[in-house]
Each structure stands twice: as C-alpha cells, then as structure tokens.
C-alpha positions in Angstrom: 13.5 -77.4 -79.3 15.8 -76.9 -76.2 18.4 -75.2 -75.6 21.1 -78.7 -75.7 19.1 -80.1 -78.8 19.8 -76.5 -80.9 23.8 -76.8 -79.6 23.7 -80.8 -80.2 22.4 -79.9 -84.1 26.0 -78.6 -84.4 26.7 -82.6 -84.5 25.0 -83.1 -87.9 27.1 -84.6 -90.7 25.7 -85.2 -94.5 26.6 -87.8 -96.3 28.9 -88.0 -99.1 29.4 -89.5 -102.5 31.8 -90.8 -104.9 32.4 -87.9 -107.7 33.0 -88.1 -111.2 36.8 -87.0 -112.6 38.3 -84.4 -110.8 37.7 -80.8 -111.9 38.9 -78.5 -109.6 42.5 -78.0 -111.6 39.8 -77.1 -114.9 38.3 -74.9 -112.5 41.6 -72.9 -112.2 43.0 -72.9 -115.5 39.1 -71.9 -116.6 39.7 -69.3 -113.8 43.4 -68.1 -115.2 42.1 -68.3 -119.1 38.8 -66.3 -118.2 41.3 -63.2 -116.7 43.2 -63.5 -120.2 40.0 -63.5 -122.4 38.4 -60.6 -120.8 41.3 -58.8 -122.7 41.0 -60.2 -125.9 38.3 -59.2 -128.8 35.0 -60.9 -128.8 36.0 -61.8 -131.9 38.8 -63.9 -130.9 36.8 -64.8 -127.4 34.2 -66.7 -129.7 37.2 -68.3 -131.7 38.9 -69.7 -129.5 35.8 -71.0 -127.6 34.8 -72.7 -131.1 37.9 -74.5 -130.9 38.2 -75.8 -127.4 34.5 -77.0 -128.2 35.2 -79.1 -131.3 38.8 -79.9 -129.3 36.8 -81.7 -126.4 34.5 -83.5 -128.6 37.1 -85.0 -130.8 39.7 -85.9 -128.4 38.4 -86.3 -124.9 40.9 -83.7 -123.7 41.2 -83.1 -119.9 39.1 -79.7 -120.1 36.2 -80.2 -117.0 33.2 -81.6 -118.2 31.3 -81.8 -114.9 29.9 -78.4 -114.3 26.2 -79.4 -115.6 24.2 -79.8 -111.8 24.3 -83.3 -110.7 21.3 -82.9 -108.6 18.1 -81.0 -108.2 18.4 -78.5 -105.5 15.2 -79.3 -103.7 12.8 -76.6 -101.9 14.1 -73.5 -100.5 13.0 -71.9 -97.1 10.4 -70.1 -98.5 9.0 -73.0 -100.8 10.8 -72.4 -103.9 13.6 -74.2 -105.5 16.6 -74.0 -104.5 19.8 -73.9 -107.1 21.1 -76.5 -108.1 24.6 -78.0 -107.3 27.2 -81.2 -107.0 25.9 -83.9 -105.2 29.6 -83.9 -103.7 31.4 -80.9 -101.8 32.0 -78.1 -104.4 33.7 -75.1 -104.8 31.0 -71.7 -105.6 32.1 -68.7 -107.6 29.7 -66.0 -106.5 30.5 -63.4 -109.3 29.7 -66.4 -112.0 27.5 -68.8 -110.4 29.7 -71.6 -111.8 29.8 -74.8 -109.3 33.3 -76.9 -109.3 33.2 -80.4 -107.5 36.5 -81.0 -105.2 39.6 -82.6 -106.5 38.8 -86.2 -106.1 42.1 -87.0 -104.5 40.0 -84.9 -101.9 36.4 -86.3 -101.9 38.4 -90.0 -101.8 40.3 -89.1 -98.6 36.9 -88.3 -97.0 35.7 -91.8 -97.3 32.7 -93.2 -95.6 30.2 -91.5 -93.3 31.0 -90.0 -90.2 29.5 -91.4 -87.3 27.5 -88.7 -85.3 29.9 -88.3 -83.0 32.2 -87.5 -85.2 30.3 -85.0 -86.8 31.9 -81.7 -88.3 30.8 -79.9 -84.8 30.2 -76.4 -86.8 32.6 -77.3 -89.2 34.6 -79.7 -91.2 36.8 -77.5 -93.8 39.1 -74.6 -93.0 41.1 -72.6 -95.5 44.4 -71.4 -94.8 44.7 -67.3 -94.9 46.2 -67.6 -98.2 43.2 -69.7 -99.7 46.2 -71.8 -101.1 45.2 -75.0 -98.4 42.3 -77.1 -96.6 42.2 -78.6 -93.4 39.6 -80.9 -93.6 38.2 -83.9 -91.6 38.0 -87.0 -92.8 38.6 -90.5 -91.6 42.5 -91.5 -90.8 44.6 -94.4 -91.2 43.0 -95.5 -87.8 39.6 -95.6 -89.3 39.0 -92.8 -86.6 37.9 -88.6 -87.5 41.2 -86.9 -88.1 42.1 -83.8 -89.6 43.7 -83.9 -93.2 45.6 -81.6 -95.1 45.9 -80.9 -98.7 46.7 -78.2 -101.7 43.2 -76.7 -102.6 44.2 -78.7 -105.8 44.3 -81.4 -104.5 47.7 -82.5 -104.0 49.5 -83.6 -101.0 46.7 -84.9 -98.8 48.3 -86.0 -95.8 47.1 -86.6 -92.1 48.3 -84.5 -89.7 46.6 -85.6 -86.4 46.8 -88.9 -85.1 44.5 -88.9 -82.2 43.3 -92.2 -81.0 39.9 -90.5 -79.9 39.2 -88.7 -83.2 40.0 -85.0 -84.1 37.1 -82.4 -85.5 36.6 -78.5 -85.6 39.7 -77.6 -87.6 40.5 -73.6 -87.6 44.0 -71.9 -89.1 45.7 -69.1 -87.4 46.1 -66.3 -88.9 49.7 -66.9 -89.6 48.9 -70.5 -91.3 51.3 -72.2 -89.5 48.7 -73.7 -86.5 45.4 -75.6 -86.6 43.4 -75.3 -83.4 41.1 -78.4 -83.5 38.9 -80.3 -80.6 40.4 -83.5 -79.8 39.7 -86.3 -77.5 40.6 -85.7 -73.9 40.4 -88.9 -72.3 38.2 -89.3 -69.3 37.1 -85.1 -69.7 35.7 -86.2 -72.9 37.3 -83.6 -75.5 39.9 -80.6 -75.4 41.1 -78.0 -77.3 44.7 -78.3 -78.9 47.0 -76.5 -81.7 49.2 -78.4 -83.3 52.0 -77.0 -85.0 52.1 -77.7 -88.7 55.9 -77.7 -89.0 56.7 -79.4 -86.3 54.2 -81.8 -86.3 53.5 -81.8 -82.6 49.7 -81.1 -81.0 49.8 -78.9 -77.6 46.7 -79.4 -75.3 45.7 -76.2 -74.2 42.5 -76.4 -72.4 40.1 -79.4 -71.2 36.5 -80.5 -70.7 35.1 -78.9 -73.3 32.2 -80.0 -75.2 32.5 -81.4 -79.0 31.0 -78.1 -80.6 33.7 -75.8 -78.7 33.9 -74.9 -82.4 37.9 -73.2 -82.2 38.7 -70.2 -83.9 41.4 -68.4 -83.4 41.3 -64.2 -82.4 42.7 -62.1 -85.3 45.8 -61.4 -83.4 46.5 -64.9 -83.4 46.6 -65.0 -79.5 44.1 -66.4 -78.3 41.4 -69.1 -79.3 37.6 -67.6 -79.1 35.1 -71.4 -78.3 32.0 -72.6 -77.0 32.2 -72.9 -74.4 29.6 -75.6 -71.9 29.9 -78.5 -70.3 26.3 -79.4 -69.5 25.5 -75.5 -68.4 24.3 -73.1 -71.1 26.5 -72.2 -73.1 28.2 -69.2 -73.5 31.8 -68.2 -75.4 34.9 -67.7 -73.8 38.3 -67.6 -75.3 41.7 -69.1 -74.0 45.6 -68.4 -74.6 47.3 -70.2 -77.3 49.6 -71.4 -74.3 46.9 -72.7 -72.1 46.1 -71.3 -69.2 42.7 -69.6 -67.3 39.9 -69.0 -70.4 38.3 -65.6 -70.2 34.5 -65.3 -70.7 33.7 -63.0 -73.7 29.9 -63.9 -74.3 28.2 -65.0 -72.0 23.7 -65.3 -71.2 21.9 -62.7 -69.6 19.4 -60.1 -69.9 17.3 -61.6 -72.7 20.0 -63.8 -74.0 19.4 -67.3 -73.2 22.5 -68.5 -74.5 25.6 -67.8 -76.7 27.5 -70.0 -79.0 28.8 -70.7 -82.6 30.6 -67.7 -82.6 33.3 -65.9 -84.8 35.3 -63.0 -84.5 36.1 -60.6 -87.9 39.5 -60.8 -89.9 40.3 -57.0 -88.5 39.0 -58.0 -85.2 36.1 -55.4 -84.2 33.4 -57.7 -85.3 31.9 -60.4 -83.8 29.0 -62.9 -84.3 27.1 -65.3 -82.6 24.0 -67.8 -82.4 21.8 -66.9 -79.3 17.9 -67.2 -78.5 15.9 -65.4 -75.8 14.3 -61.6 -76.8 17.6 -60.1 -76.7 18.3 -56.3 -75.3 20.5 -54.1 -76.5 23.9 -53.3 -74.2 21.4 -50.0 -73.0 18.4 -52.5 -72.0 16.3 -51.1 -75.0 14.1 -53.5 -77.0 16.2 -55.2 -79.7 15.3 -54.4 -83.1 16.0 -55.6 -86.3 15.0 -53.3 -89.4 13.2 -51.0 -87.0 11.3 -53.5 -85.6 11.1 -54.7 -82.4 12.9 -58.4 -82.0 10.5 -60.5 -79.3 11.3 -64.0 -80.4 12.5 -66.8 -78.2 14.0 -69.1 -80.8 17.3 -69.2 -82.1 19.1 -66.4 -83.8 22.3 -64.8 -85.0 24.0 -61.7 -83.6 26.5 -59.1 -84.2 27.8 -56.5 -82.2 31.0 -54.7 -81.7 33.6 -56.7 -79.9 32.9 -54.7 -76.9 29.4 -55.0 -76.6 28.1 -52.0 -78.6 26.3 -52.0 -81.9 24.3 -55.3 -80.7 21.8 -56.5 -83.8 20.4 -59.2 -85.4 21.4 -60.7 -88.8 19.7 -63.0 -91.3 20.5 -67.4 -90.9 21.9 -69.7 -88.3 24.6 -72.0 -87.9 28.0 -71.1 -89.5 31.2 -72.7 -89.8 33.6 -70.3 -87.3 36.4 -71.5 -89.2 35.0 -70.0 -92.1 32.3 -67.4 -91.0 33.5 -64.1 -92.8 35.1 -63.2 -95.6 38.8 -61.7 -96.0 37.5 -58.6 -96.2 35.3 -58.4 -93.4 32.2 -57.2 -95.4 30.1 -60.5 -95.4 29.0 -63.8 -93.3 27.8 -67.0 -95.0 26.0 -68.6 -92.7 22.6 -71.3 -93.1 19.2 -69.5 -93.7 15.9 -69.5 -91.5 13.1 -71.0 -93.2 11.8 -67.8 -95.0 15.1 -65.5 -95.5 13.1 -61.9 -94.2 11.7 -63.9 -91.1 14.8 -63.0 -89.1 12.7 -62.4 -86.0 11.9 -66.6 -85.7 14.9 -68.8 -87.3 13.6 -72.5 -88.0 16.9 -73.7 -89.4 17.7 -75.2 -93.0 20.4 -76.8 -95.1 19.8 -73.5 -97.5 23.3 -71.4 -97.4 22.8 -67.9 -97.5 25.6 -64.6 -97.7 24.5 -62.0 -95.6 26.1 -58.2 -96.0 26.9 -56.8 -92.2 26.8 -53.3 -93.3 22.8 -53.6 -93.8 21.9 -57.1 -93.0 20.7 -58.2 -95.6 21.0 -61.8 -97.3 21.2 -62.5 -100.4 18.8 -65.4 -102.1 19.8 -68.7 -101.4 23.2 -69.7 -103.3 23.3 -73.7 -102.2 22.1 -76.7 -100.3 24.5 -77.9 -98.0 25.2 -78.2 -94.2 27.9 -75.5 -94.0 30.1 -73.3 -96.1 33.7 -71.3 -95.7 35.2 -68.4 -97.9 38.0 -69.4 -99.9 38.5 -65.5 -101.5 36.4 -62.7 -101.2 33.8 -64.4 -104.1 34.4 -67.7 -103.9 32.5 -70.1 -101.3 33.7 -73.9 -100.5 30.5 -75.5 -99.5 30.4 -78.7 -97.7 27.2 -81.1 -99.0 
C-alpha cells in the first residue's frame, strides 16, 4: 500500500441505516435511575425492576427497548468475534458494556450515503468539551456534506455551514464556541475555516490543503494542529486561529516516512500520530516497543512528548483527531491492527480498540465501526 493510498483510506465512509425508536433519552434516564439505585437496598433494586418489567409489557411505555444487538459483530483482527452492536451509530458505555443507538432525530438528519468525496476525512462526529453537543456531518439542505449541530439528545439539529462545496472534519475548541472544519476552497480544492457558533460566520484561515487536513484545535485554543500535504508526504503542521504562516510540528525524517492523523492531549504535553518507516527515537537509537526493537515499514501510531522526547509506539491506526483522547488524558481510542499485540506491522481494521498511554496497552476489541470519539471519560460515541 503507498504512502497516498494509506492517507486516501482516511476518505472511507460506512453506510448507514434507518434505526428503530429513538433511545438515547432511555439511555439517560437509565443512566440517572442507575446512580439512584446504587443507593437503594437490593431489596427494593429488584422491586422496582419487577415493576418497570410488568410496566413495559402491559402498557408499551416509552422505557428503551432496543439495547438487544441488532447485528452480529463479525471477525475480529485476530479471527475471533467481535461484539456485537447497533447496526446504526451508537453510544458505548465502557464501565457497563451497554450499547445505545443515536436519537433518531439524529440518524434521520444523516440521510443517505456520502459520496467518497465526502467522506468523514478522519472523522465525522465531534463532541463539545462539555459532552452536552455533536457536530456532526451529514447532508444539508443543498444535498451537499455540511456540518450539523444538535443536543446529544437529540434536539435542535440545525445546520450550521452552508458551503456550496461541502463541509467535513468538524473539531470544537476548547472553549465550545468554534468549529474548525475543512471546507471547499474553490479552485485550491479545500481550506481550513472556524466558524463561529454565535455569530454564525465561517473565517478562512488557511488554503490548499488536502481533504484529510483532519483539524484539531491545540489545547490552548490558539492554534489549529492538521495534516498537512498537498501531493508531498505528508507531515503536520499547525496554523493560527487568525490565519497566517502555518508552523511545521511533525514532519518525515530519519526513519519516519511520513506523519499524519494526528492529535494533541487535553493538557497539551501529549501528542499522537500515524507514521510508517522504522522509526528512531529523537537520540537515533532503534525504536522499540515493549523492549523490542520496532523494524517495520508499514503504518503505525506514535506518541511522544510534544517536544519530541518520550517517542514510542502504541497499539491501532486511524483515529478521529476530533475525538482521539479522553478528558482526562489517560487513554486513545483509535482502530486496531489486525492482531491487537502485532503493533510492530498494523494491517488496518474496522475493529475499535482503547489503548492506555501510560503502558500501551489495548484493551480487547469493544466495537466494529470506522471511527470513534469520547463523549466522558467511559463513554465512547462510535460512528458505524
């Protein structure tokens, strides 16, 4: 696979599905009610499940019904099955396993397919910082990609860009009152913009860049971190949120064939990256990952200190920038490799995997799906 054809997979976009009645509101109040049982007697727990049981059966009440798997989750990297889940995007609680399909008000705004070209680019949800939000892309009132926005209940979808070239990549800041997002850029081909959610009004801030820039803005809410490439290697850079001159942050080198798909930690000392080559550290010392020595030429992802130091390799593949770590800084969801352990020689799957940057280690796969944010610090959003 070249080097393009790994940057172009960035472009893939799954289809979607009509979903049964909406269940993300029974996912909160289950949510809320589960907090106040913990404190009651198991006793009373039981009771009062007895009743909501024989409650549903005889009147059809709203509680959520959909939880049970709609489909099977098909082979894992390493040739066992992978859990089950929605065929629809769904919301994952990590402490509970429990699976929660979208509101539909949501998964109707999406609509149809997405033409390639319009595909999600390394990502197609963000979450505001409060987790209370989604930017989303789906298709506008054009018929063209455009960003949406809407209450992580569902209410108040409502399109906020209206570019007549499509609109992809969204990414908050960190104060949640800007999306960065890639938009068309006329004869260039795409640019970089933040619009301002207030005001309504989208600022270009930097041109020619490709449609996996994948945005993300720096912690401090200055600057935009991006893919940078425009037929070259690519390699990430960041830019002010005014515009101006970008500044290179990643870029190839010794052992690093090229840099992209990157994302920088809440606290801002972290960041990661997708690479290939047979990386060396900052020093020029074989890389290594678990005490061995890294010499693979495929893809890969990285983490290092902001500066440079601390280089090593992690677990998985593609992530959503956007979405990449969670609040607290102590995990990255990202897609696995086929084989989890096989770090050293990433054939990419659909298989999403949380991996701990402390050690770096994964966890078993949690869901199928082409990408995945943090909405809270155990729950995942993943995107079918």
């Amino acid at each position: 696979m070249s080097r393009r054809d790994r940057f172009d997979v960035l472009e893939r976009f799954a289809p979607l599905f009509e979903a049964p009645e909406p269940s993300f509101e029974g996912f909160l109040r289950r949510r809320d009610r589960k907090r106040r049982n913990q404190r009651l007697a198991a006793g009373i727990v039981g009771f009062a499940i007895f009743v909501a049981a024989v409650w549903i059966v005889t009147t059809g009440g709203p509680f959520d019904r959909s939880q049970t798997p709609a489909t099977s989750g098909g082979t894992g990297p390493s040739g066992g099955q992978l859990p089950e889940g929605p065929n629809v995007d769904y919301v994952l609680d990590l402490n509970t396993g429990e699976a929660t399909r979208l509101p539909k008000a949501i998964i109707r705004s999406l609509g149809e397919d997405l033409s390639p070209r319009a595909a999600p680019s390394g990502g197609r949800y963000a979450a505001s910082p409060d987790g209370s939000t989604l930017a989303y892309v789906a298709l506008g009132d054009d018929k063209v990609p455009q960003i949406l926005v809407a209450g992580i209940d569902g209410t108040d979808v409502r399109q906020v860009t209206h570019d007549p070239n499509g609109a992809t990549s969204p990414a908050w800041s960190p104060d949640g009152e800007r999306i960065a997002y890639v938009g068309g850029d006329g004869d260039e081909g795409y640019g970089l913009y933040v619009l301002d959610l207030a005001g309504g009004e989208a600022t270009p801030i930097l041109g020619g860049v490709r449609p996996w820039a994948q945005p993300q803005f720096m912690s401090d809410g200055s600057s935009i971190l991006y893919t940078a490439g425009t037929g070259q290697v690519p390699g990430l850079r960041t830019v002010p949120v005014a515009g101006g001159k970008s500044t290179l942050f990643i870029e190839p080198g010794p052992g690093l064939n090229d840099a992209g798909n990157g994302s920088v930690s809440p606290d801002g000392s972290l960041v990661t990256y997708l690479g290939s080559g047979s990386p060396l550290a900052p020093d020029g010392s074989p890389l290594t990952y678990h005490g061995t020595e890294v010499t693979h030429a495929g893809p890969g992802r990285f983490l290092s200190n902001v500066d440079g130091s601390g280089f090593r390799l992690l677990p998985g593949y593609e992530t959503n920038p956007a979405g990449a770590w969670s609040p607290d800084g102590s995990r990255i969801v990202d897609l696995a490799c086929r084989g989890i352990e096989n770090a050293e020689n990433c054939t990419p799957t659909n298989a999403v995997i949380v991996v701990d940057v402390a050690t770096g280690d994964a966890s078993q796969i949690l869901a199928l799906g082409v990408g995945a944010i943090w909405l809270d610090d155990h729950t995942l959003l993943i995107d079918r």
